[in-house]
C-alpha positions as CSV (number, residue, x, y, z in Angstrom):
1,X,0.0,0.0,0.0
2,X,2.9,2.5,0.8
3,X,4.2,1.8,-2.6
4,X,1.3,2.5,-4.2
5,X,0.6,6.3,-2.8
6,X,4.3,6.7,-3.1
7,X,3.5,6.4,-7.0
8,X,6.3,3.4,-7.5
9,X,5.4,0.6,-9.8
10,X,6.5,-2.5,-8.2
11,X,8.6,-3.8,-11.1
12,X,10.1,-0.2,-11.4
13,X,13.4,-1.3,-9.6
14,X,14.0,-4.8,-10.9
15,X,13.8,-3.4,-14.3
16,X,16.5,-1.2,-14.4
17,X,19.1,-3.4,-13.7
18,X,21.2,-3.4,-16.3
19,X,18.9,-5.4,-18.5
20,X,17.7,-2.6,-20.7
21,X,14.1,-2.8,-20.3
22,X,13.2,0.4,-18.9
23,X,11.0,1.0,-22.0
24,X,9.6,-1.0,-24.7
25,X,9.6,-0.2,-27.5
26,X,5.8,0.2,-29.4
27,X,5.4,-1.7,-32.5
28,X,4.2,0.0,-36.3
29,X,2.6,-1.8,-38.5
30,X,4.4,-2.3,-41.8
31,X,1.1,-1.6,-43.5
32,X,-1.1,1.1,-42.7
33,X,-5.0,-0.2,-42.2
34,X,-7.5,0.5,-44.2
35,X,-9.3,3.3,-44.2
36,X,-12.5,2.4,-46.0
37,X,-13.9,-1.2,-46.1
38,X,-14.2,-3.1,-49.0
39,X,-18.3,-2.3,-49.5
40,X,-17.2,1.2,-48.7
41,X,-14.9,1.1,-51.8
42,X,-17.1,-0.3,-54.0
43,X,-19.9,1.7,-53.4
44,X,-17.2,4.9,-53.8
45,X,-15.7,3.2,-57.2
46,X,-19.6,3.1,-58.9
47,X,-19.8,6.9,-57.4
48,X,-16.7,7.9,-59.3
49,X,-18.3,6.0,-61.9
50,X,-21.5,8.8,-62.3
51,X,-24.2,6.1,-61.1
52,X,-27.0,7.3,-59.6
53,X,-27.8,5.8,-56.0
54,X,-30.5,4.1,-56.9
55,X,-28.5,2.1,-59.4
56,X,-25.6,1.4,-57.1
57,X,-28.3,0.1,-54.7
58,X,-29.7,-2.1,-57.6
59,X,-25.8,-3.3,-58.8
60,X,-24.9,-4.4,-54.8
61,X,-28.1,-5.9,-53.7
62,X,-28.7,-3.1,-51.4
63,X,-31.6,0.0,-50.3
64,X,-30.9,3.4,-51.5
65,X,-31.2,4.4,-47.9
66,X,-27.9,2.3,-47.0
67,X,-26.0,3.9,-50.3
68,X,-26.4,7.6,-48.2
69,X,-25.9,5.8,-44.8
70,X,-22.4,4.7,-46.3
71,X,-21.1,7.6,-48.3
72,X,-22.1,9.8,-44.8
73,X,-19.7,7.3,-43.2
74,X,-17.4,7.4,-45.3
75,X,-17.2,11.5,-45.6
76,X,-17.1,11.3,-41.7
77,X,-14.3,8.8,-41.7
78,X,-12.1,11.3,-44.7
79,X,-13.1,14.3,-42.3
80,X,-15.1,15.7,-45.8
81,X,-17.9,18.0,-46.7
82,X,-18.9,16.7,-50.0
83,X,-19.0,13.1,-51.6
84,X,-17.0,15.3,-54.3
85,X,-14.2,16.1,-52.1
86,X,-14.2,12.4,-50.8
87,X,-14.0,11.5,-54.3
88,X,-11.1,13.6,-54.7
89,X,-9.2,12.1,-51.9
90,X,-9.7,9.0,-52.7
91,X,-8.3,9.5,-56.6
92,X,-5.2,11.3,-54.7
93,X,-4.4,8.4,-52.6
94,X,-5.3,5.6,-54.7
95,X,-8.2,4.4,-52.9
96,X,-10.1,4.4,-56.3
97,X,-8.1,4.6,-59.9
98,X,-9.8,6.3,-62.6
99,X,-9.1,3.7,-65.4
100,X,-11.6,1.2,-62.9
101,X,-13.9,4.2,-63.2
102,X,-14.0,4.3,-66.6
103,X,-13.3,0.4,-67.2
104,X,-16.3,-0.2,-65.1
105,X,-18.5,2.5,-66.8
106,X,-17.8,2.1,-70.1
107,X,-17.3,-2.0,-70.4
């Protein structure tokens, strides 16, 4: 108990002997994690692509009502204003390429 209000851990001492493990050091991923899931991507790629979100909905199975819930998401998650300045972002970090756009548009 006197330990504790002094504010010593009680490994604090046998740590410093000599052993080199006063600190650990933190581990960084290799990789950073996505930022968008993989629905959130596709549902950003047919975007890009000009559909409308009744026909994204259509494409992916899915209510128009969950197209909006997503791109919200997804401008919270980018910090954004505007699905356009998501879209934007997304083209500058390669989250979405523009030949897919177009491949997916136009094929």
């Amino acid at each position: 108990m006197r330990r504790y209000l002094s504010g010593k851990n009680e490994y604090e001492g046998r740590l410093d002997r000599g052993r080199g493990m006063t600190q650990m050091k933190q581990r960084q991923s290799k990789v950073d994690p996505p930022i968008l899931t993989p629905r959130e991507r596709a549902i950003l790629k047919l975007i890009a692509g000009g559909y409308k979100n009744k026909e994204i909905g259509d494409r992916l199975y899915i209510r128009e009502k969950t197209i909006r819930e997503t791109q919200i998401r997804i401008m919270r998650k980018l910090n954004a204003r505007s699905i356009t300045s998501v879209l934007d972002y997304a083209l500058r970090r390669g989250l979405i390429s523009l030949y897919e756009i177009l491949e997916s548009r136009f094929s």
